[in-house]
C-alpha atoms as one frame of an Amber mdcrd trajectory, in Angstrom:
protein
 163.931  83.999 128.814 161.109  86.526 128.365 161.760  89.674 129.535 158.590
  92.165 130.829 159.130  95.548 130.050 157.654  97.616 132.017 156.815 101.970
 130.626 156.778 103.903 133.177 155.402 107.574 133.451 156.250 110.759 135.279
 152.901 111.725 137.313 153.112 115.168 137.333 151.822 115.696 141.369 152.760
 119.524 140.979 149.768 120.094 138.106 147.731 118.024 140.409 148.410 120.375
 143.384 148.611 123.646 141.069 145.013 122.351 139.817 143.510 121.797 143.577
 144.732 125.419 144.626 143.090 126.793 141.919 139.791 125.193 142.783 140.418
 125.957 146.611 141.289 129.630 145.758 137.820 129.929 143.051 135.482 128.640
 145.960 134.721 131.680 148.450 131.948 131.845 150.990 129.179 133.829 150.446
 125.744 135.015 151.861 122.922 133.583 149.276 119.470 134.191 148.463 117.887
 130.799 147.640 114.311 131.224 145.514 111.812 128.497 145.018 111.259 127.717
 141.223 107.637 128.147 141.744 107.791 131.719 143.505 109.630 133.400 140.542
 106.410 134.811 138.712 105.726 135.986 142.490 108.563 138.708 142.079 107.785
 140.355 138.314 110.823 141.947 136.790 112.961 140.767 139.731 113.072 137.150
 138.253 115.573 138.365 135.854 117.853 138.333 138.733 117.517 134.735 138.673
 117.701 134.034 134.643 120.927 133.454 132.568 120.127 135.012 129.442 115.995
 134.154 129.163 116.701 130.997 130.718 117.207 128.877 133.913 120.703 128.771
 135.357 122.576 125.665 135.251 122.193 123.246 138.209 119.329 122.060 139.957
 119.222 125.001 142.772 118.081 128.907 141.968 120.925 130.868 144.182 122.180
 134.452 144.236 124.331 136.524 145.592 122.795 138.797 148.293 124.063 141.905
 147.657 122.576 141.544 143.977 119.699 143.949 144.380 118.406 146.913 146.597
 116.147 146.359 150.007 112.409 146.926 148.639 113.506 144.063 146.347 115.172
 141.856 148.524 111.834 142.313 150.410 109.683 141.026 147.621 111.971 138.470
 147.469 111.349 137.224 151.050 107.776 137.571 151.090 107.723 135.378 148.001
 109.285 132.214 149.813 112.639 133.895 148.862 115.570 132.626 152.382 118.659
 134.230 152.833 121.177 130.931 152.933 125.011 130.304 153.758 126.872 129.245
 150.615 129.671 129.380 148.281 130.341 130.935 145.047 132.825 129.748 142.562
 134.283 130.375 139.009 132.488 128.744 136.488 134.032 128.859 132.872 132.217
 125.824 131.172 128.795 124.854 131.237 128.903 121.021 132.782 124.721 121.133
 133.287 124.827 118.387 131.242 127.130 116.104 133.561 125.019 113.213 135.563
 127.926 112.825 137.806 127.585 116.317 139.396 125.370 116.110 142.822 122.882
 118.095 143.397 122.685 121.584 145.079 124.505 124.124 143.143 123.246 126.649
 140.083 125.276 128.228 137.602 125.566 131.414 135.052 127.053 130.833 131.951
 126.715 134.479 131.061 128.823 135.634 134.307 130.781 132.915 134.863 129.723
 132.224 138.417 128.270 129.438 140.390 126.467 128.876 143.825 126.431 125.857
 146.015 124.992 125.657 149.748 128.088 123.143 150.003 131.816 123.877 149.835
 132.245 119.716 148.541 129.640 120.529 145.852 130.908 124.437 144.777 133.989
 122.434 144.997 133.486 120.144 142.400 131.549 121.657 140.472 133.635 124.087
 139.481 136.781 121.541 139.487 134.208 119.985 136.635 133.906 123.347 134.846
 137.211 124.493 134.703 138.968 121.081 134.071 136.480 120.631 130.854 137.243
 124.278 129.615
């Protein structure tokens, strides 16, 4: 008689859990400034705020934090098309731009390790993404 052996693992639900904390505890709400692409030239040397090292942030969105410059600036910003949006910031150690599987609303700086979603699901996994392919 043929016998079927069957190899069982050990699913370790504690990493799991560990893992999802550290993603829920990484994902904080946050006050935003959203910028249309085409406004940028708009604002001059503000832009930079917007750039990760000469280029585009990761993600298809251009987000910042609010508090990231001073009031004369913020105003450019505005009268460029510039909003002031609810969001979420999160820790972002890996670049995962290049993932197809990622939706859509979130941008990212490689350079300061921190992304922006208008979307606690999409800061969410996002940076679940980032940090699990670090």
């Amino acid at each position: 008689m043929d016998e079927c052996l069957i190899e069982t693992h050990d699913y370790d639900y504690d990493a799991e859990e560990r893992f999802d904390d550290l993603i829920r505890s990484s994902v904080r709400f946050e006050q935003l400034i959203w910028m249309p692409a085409e406004s940028l030239e708009q604002i001059g040397e503000a832009a930079g705020l917007f750039y990760d090292n000469n280029d585009g942030p990761d993600g298809d969105l251009i987000l910042a934090p609010y508090g990231i410059c001073d009031h004369g600036t913020l105003s450019d910003i505005f009268a460029a098309g510039g909003e002031l949006v609810r969001g979420y910031s999160f820790w972002y150690p890996h670049s995962v731009a290049d993932n197809p599987d990622l939706p859509s609303g979130w941008c990212a700086y490689r350079r300061s390790g921190i992304g922006y979603a208008l979307d606690y699901d999409v800061a969410y996994e996002v940076c679940a993404a980032s940090v699990a392919s670090a």
